[in-house]
VOGU-3710 file (C-alpha; in Angstrom, 3 decimals, decimal comma):
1> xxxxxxxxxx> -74,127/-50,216/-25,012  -76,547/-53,032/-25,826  -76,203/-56,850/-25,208  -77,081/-58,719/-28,570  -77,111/-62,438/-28,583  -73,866/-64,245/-29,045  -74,377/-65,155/-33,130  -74,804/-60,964/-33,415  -72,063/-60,017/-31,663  -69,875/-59,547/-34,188
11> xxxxxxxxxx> -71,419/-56,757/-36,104  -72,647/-55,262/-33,042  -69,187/-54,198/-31,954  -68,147/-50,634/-32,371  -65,254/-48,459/-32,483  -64,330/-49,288/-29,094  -64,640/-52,898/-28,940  -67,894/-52,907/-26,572  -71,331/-54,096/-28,452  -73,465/-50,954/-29,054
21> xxxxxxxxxx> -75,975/-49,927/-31,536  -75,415/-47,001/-33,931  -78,351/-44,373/-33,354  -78,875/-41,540/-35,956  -80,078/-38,481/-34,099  -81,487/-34,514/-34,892  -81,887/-32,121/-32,457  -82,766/-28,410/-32,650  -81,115/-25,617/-30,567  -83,212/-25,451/-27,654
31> xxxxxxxxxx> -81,681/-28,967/-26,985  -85,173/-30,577/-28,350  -84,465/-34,570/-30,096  -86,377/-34,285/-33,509  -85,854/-37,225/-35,030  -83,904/-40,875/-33,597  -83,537/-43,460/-35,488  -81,925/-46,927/-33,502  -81,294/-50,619/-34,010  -78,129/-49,922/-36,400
41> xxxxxxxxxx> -75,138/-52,337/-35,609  -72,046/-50,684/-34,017  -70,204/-51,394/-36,943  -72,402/-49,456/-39,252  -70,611/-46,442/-40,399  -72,645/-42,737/-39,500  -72,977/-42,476/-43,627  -74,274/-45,757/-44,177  -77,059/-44,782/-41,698  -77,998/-41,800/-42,969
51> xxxxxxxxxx> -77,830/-43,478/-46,526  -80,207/-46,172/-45,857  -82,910/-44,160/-44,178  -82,749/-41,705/-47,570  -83,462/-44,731/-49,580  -86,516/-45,926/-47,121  -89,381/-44,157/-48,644  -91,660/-45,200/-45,101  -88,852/-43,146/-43,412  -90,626/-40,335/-41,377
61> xxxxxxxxxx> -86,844/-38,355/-41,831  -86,904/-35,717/-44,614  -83,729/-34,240/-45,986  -83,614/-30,398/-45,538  -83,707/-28,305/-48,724  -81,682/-25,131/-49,197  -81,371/-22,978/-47,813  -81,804/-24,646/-44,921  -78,975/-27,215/-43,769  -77,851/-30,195/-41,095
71> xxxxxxxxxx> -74,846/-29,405/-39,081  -73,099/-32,662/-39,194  -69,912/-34,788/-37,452  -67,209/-35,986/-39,628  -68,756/-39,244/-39,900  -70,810/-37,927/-42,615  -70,206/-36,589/-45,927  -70,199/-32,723/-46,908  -73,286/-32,966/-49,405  -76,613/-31,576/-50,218
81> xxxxxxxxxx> -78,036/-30,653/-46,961  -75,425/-31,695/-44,936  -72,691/-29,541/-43,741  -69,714/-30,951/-42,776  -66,094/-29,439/-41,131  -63,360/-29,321/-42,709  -60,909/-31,842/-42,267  -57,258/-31,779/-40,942  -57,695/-28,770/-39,493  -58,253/-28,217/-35,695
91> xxxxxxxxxx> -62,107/-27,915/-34,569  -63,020/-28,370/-31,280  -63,554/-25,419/-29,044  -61,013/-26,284/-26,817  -58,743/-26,362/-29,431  -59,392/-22,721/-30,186  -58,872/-21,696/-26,613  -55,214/-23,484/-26,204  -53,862/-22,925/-29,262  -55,228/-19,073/-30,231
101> xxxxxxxxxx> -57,254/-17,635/-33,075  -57,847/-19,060/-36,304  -55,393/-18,665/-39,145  -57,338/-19,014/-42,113  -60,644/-19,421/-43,559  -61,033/-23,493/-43,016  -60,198/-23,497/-39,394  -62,442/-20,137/-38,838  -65,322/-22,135/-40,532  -65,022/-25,487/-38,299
111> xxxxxxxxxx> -64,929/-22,399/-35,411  -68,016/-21,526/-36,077  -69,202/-25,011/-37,195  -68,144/-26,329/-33,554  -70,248/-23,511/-31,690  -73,061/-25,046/-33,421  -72,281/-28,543/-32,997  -71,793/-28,222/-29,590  -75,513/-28,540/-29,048  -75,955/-31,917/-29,799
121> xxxxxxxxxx> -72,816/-32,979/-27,406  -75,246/-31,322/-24,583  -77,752/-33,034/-25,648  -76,604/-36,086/-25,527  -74,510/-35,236/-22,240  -77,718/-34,430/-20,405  -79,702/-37,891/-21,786  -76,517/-40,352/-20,719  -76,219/-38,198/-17,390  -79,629/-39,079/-16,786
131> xxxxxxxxxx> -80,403/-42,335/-18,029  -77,761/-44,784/-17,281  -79,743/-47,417/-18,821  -78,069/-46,298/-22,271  -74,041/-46,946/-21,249  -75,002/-50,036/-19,375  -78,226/-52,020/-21,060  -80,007/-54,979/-19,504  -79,744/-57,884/-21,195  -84,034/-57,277/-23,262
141> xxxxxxxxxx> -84,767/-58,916/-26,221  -83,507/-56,521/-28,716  -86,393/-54,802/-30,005  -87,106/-53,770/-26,642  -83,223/-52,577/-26,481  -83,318/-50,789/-29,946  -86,958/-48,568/-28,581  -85,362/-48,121/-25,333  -82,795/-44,714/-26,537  -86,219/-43,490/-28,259
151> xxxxxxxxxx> -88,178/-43,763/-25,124  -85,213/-41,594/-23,152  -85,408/-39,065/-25,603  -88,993/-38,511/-25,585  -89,266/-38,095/-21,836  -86,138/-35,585/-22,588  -87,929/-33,969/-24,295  -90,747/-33,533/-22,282  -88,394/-32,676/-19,077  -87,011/-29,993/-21,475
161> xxxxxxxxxx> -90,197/-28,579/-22,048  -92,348/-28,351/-18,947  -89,591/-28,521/-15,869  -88,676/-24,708/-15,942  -85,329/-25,387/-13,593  -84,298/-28,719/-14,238  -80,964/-29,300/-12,490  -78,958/-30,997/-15,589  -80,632/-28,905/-18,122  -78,883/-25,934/-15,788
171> xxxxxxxxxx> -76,087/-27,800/-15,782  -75,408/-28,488/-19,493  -76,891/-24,924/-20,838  -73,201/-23,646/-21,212  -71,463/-24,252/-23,984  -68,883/-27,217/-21,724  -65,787/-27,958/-23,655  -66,141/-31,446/-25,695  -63,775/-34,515/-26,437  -62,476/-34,573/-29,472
181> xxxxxxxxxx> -64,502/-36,951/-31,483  -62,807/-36,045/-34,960  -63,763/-39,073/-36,765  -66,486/-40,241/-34,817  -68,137/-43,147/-36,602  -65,968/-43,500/-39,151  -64,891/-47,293/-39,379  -61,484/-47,659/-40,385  -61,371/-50,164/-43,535  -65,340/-50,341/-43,637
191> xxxxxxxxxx> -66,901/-50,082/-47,311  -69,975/-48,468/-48,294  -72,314/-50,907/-49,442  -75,118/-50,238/-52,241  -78,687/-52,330/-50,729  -80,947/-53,524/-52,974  -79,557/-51,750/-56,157  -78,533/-52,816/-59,992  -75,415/-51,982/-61,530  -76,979/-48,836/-63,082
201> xxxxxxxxxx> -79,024/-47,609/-60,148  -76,069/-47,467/-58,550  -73,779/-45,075/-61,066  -76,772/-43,008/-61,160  -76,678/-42,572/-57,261  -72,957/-42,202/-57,490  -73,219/-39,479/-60,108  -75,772/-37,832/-58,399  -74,060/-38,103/-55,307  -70,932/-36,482/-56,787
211> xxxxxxxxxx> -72,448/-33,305/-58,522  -74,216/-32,566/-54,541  -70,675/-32,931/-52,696  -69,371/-30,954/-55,311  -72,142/-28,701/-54,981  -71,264/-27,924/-51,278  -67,676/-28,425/-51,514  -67,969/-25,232/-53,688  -70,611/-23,862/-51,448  -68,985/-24,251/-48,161
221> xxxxxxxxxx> -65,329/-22,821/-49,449  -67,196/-19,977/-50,826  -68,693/-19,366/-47,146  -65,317/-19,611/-45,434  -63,914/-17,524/-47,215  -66,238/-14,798/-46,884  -66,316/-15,619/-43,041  -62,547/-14,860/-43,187  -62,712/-11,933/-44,942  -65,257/-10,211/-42,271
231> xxxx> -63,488/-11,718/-39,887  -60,126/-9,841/-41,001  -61,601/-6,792/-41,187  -63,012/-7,072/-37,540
//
């Protein structure tokens, strides 16, 4: 939650009403931040984020290349690099243990996809657990608000890697049952916006933009399916 001045508030409001800024985020599996990237209005859409950093060529963030991808939320697209879960069907771990197995090849995938994902929600479970700063910001100048989530997850970081029995860490090393935050920063009604483009910059994005979600729309079927069939056989 941040506290922008009055003429900002607008855009600053999220999903849930409250003025926040949207933070872009990589971690790795040993619940390590790589990358954060804050400032982003509330109201700016996860894709929008992640499209805008792409374009900034001073950017320290670099796209993975296969084979190698991002596990990603809903609020991004399935596209080169970036894998996505499948949507409309169930996907949260807890889902899995109420309601039984999976029963075909898209809801084994977001399974699977879940497990991984689940990382990140410890992640971030241990940071907000310890720094309450981030759910209830001072009123700063908002620079000094927008470094302030970096700052936390740097001396995460460092917590993570030199305090051998950190209590949260202990706490949050089990993979703990999530919300479910299908959908989470997705704006409803919001439009993409092409930045600083020309008419034909722009279909050439599109297009290119098209043949990689196709690309791993193919790719990731392919992979659930051959998850299912293993898994059948099991």
């Amino acid at each position: 939650m941040v506290v922008p001045p009055a003429h900002q508030q607008t855009v600053y409001r999220g999903r849930k009403h409250s003025c926040t800024q949207n933070t872009m985020a990589t971690y790795s599996f040993d619940m390590l931040f790589t990358y954060v990237n804050t400032g982003w209005e509330g109201s700016a859409a996860d894709s929008r984020v992640l499209t805008e950093i792409l374009r900034n060529p001073d950017d320290p963030f670099v796209a993975p290349l296969p084979p190698k991808y991002y596990v990603v939320d809903s609020g991004y697209s399935n596209t080169q690099g970036f894998w996505a879960l499948f949507r409309g069907q169930r996907y949260h771990i807890q889902q899995f243990r109420n309601g039984g197995q999976p029963t075909g090849p898209q809801e084994l995938f977001n399974y699977y996809h879940s497990s991984l994902r689940n990382c990140i929600e410890r992640c971030f479970g241990v940071l907000k657990a310890r720094f309450k700063i981030l759910k209830h910001m001072t009123n700063y100048w908002m620079p000094r608000q927008n470094i302030i989530p970096i700052a936390c997850c740097v001396i995460h970081n460092l917590i993570k890697m030199h305090a051998r029995d950190d209590p949260l860490f202990r706490q949050y090393e089990v993979d703990l049952p999530v919300e479910d935050i299908e959908g989470e920063g997705e704006q409803e009604g919001q439009q993409e916006q092409q930045h600083g483009m020309d008419a034909q910059e722009a279909e050439t994005s599109e297009m290119d933009g098209r043949q990689q979600r196709n690309y791993m729309v193919d790719f990731r079927d392919h992979l659930a399916n051959q998850m299912w069939d293993s898994y059948r056989q099991r």
